[in-house]
ChimeraX commands (.cxc) that place a marker at each C-alpha (Angstrom):
marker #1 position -5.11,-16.75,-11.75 radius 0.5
marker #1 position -5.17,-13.40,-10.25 radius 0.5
marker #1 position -7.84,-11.84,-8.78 radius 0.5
marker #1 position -8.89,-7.54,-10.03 radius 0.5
marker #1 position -10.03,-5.02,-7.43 radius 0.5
marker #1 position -11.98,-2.68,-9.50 radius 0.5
marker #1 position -13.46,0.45,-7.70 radius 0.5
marker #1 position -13.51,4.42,-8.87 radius 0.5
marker #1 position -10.07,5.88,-7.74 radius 0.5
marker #1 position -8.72,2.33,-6.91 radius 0.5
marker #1 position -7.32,-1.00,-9.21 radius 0.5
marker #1 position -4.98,-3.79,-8.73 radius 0.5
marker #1 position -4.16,-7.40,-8.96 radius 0.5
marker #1 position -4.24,-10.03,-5.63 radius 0.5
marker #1 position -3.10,-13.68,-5.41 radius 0.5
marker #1 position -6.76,-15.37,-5.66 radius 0.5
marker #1 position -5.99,-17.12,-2.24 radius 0.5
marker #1 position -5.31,-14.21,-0.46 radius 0.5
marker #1 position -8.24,-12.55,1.27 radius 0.5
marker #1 position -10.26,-8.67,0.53 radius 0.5
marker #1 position -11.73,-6.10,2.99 radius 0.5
marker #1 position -12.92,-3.00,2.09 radius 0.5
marker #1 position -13.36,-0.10,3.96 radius 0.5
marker #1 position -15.05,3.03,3.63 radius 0.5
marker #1 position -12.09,5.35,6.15 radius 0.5
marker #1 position -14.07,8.91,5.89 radius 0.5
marker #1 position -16.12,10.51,3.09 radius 0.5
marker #1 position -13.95,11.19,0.14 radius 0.5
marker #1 position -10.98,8.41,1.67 radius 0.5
marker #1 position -11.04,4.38,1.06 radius 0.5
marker #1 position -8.82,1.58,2.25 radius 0.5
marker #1 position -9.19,-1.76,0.72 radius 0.5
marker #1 position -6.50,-4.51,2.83 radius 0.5
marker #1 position -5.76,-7.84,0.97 radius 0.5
marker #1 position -4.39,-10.54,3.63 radius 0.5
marker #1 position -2.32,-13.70,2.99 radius 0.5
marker #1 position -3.42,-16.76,4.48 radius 0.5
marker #1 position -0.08,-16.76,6.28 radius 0.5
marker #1 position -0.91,-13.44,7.87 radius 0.5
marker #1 position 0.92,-10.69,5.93 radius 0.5
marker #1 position -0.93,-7.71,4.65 radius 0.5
marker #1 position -1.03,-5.13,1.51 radius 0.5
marker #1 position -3.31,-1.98,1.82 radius 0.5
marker #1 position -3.91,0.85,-0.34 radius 0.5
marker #1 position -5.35,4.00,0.62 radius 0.5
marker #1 position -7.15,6.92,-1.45 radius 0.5
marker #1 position -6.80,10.31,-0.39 radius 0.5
marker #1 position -7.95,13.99,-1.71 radius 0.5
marker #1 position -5.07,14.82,-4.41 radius 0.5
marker #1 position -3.84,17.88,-1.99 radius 0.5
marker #1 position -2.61,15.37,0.47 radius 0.5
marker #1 position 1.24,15.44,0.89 radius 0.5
marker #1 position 3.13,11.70,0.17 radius 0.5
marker #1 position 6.03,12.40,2.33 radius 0.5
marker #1 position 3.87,13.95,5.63 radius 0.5
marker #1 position 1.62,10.37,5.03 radius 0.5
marker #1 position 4.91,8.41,5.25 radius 0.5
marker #1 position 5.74,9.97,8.58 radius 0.5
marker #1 position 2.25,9.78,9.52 radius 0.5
marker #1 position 2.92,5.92,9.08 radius 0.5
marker #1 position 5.83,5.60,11.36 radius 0.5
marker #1 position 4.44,7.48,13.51 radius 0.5
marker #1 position 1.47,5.37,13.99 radius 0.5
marker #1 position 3.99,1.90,13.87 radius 0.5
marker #1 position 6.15,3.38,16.83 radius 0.5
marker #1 position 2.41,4.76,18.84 radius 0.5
marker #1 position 1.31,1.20,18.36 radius 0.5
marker #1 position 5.03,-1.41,18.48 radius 0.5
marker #1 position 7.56,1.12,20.59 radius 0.5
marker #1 position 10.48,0.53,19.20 radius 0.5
marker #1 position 10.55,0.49,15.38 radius 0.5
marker #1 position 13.24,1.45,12.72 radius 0.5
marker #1 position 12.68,3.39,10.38 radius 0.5
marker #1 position 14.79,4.13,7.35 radius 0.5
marker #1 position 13.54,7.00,4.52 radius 0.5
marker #1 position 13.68,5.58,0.87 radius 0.5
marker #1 position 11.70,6.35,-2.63 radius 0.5
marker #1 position 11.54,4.08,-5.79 radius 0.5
marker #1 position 10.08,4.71,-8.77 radius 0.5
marker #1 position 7.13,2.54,-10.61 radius 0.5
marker #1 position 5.66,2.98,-13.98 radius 0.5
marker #1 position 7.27,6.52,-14.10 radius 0.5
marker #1 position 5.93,7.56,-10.89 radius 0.5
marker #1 position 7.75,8.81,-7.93 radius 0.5
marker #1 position 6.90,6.90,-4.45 radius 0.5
marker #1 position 8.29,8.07,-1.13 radius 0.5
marker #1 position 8.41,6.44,2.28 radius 0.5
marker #1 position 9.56,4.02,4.53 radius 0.5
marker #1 position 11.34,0.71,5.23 radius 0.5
marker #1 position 10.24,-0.25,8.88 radius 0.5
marker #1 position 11.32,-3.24,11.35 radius 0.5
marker #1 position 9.57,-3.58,14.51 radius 0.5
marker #1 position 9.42,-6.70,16.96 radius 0.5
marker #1 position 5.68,-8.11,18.02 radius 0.5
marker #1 position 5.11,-10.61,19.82 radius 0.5
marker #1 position 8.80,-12.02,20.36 radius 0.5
marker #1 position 8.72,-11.90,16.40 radius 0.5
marker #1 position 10.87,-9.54,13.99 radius 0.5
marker #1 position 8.56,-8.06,11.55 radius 0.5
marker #1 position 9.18,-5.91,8.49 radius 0.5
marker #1 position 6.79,-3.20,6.62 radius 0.5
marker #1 position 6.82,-1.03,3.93 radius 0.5
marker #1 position 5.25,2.47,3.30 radius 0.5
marker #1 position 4.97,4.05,0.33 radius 0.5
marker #1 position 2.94,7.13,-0.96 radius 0.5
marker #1 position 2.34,8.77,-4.31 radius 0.5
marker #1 position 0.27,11.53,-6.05 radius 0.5
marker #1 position -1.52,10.43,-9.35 radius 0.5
marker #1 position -3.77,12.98,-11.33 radius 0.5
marker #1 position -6.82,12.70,-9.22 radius 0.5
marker #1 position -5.57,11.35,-5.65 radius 0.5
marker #1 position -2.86,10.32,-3.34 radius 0.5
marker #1 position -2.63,6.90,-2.48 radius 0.5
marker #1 position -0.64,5.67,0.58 radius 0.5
marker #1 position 0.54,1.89,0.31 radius 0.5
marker #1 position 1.49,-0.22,3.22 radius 0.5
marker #1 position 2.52,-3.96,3.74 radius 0.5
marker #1 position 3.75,-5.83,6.69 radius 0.5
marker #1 position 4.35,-8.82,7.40 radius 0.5
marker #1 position 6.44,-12.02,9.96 radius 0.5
marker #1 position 10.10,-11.37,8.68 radius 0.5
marker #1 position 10.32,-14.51,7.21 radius 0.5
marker #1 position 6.67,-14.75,5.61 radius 0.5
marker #1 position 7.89,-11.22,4.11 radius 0.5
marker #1 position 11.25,-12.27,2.32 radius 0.5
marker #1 position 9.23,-14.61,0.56 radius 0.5
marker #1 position 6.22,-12.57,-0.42 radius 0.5
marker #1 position 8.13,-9.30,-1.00 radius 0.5
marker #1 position 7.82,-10.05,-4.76 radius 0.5
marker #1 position 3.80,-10.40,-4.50 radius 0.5
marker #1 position 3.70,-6.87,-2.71 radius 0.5
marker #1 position 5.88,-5.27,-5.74 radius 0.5
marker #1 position 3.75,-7.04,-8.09 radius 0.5
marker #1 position 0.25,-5.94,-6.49 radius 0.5
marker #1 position 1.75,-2.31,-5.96 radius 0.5
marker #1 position 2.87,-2.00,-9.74 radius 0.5
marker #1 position -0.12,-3.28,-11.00 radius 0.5
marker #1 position -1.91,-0.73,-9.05 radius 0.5
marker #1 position 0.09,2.13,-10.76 radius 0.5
marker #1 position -0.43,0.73,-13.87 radius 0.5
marker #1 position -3.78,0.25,-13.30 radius 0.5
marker #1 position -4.21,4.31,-12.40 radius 0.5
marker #1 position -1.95,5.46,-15.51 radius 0.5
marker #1 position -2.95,3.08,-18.06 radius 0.5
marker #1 position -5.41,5.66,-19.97 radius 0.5
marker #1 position -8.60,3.23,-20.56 radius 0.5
marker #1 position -8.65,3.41,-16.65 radius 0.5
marker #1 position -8.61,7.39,-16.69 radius 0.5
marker #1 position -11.36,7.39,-18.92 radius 0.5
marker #1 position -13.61,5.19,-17.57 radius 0.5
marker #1 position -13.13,7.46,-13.84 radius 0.5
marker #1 position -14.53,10.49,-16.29 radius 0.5
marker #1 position -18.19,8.01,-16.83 radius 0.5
marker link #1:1,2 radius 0.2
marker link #1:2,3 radius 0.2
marker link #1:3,4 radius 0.2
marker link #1:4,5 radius 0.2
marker link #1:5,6 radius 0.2
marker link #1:6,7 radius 0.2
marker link #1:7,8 radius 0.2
marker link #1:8,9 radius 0.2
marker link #1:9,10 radius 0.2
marker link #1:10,11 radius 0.2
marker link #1:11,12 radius 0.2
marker link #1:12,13 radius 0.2
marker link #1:13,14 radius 0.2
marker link #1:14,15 radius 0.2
marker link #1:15,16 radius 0.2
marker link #1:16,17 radius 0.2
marker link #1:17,18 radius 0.2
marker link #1:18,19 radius 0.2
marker link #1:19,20 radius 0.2
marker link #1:20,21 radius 0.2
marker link #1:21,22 radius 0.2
marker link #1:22,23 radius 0.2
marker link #1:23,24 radius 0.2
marker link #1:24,25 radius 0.2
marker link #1:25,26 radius 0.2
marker link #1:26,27 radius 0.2
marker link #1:27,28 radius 0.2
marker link #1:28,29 radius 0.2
marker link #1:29,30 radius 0.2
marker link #1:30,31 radius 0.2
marker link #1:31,32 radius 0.2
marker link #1:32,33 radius 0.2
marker link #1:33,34 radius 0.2
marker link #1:34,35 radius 0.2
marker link #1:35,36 radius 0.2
marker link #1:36,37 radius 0.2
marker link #1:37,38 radius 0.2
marker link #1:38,39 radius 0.2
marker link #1:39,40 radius 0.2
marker link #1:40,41 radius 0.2
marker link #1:41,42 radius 0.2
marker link #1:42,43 radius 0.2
marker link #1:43,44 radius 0.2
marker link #1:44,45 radius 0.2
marker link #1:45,46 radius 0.2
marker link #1:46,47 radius 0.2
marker link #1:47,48 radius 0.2
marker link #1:48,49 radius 0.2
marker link #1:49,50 radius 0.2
marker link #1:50,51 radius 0.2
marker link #1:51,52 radius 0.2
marker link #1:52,53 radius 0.2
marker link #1:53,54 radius 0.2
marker link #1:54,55 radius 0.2
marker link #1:55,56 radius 0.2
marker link #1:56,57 radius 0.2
marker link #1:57,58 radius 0.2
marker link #1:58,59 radius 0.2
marker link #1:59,60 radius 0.2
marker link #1:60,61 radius 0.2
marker link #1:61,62 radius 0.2
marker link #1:62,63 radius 0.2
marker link #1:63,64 radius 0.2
marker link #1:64,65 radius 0.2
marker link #1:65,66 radius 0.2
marker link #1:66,67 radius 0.2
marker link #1:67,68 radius 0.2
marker link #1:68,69 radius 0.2
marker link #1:69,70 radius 0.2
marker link #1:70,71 radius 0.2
marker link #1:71,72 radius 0.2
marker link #1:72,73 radius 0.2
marker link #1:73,74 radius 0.2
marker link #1:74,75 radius 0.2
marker link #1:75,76 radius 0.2
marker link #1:76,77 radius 0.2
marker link #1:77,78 radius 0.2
marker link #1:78,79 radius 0.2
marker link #1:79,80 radius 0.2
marker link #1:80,81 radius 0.2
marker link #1:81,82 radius 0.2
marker link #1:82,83 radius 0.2
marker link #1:83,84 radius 0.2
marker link #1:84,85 radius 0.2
marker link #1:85,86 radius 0.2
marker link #1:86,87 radius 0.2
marker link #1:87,88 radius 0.2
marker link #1:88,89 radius 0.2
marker link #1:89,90 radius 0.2
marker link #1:90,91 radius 0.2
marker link #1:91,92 radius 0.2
marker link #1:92,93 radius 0.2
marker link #1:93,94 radius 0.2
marker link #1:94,95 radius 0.2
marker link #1:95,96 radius 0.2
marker link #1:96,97 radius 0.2
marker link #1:97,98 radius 0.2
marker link #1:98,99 radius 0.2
marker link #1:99,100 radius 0.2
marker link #1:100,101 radius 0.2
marker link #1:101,102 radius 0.2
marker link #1:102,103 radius 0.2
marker link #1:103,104 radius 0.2
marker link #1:104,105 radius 0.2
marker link #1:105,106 radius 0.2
marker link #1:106,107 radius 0.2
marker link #1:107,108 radius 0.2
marker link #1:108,109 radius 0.2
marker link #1:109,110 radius 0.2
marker link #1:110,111 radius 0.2
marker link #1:111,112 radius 0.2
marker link #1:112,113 radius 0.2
marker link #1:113,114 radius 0.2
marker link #1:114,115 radius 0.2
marker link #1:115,116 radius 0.2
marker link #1:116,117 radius 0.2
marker link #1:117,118 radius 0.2
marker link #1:118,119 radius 0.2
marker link #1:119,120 radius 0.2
marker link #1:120,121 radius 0.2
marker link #1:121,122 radius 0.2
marker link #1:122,123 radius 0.2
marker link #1:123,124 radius 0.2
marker link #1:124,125 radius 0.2
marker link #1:125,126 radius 0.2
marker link #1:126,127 radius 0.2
marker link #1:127,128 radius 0.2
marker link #1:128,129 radius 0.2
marker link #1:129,130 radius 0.2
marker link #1:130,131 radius 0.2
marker link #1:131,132 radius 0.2
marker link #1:132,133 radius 0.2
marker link #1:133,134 radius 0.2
marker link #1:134,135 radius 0.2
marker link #1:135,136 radius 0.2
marker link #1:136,137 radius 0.2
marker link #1:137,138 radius 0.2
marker link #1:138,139 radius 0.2
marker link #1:139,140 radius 0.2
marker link #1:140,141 radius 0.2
marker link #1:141,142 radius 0.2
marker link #1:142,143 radius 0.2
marker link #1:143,144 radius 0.2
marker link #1:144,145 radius 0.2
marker link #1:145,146 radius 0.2
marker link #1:146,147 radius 0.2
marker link #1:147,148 radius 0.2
marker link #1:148,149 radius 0.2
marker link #1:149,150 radius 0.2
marker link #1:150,151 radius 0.2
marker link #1:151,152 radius 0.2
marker link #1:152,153 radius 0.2
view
């Protein structure tokens, strides 16, 4: 059975074996990181609506080269639930492992939410389908309109 993250300006579904953190980033910005007991990671940030999806994607990589060297980076955008998301498709060695990640960002009514997961190569083939799930249930989540009016309470 699935486990609900419920907070103002952030909802989704998580596997019920995978592990929570929240985090406070700045005033006005939250992260909240769900980890598989494998190692893999999905996080969803919250950001001020006037934050721009594709300079947070680049932000990203970015960041993954700073902090791996060497990582690959190819542009991409999907769409979810009607919603436009724009970003990245990243692979990046660590540790003598290949690793992949993806980073996408999007601009709802009230914020912009960044969305990143990463994980061992093969531990990601396998879970890919858990990140899709968790990331559309999070935009469906944000649009479904008994969620916008219980952020007006």
């Amino acid at each position: 059975m699935p486990q609900k993250f419920e907070k103002p300006g952030v909802a989704f579904q998580y596997p019920d074996n995978w592990t929570l953190e929240e985090d406070d980033v700045r005033p006005g910005q939250r992260s909240v990181t769900v980890h598989s007991p494998d190692g893999a990671f999905w996080s969803v940030t919250v950001l001020p609506r006037s934050a721009d999806p594709r300079q947070l994607g680049k932000g990203a990589v970015e960041a993954m080269k700073g902090e791996y060297g060497q990582v690959e980076a190819y542009r991409t955008s999907e769409t979810i639930g009607g919603h436009e998301l724009v970003g990245y498709d990243l692979n990046f060695c660590c540790m003598d492992l290949t690793n992949s990640a993806q980073v996408r960002c999007l601009r709802m009514d009230k914020n912009t939410y960044t969305i990143f997961c990463q994980g061992e190569d093969r531990e990601f083939d396998r879970i890919r389908p858990v990140f899709s799930a968790m990331t559309t249930s999070l935009i469906e989540e944000l649009g479904s309109p008994s969620y916008r009016e219980s952020e007006k309470r």
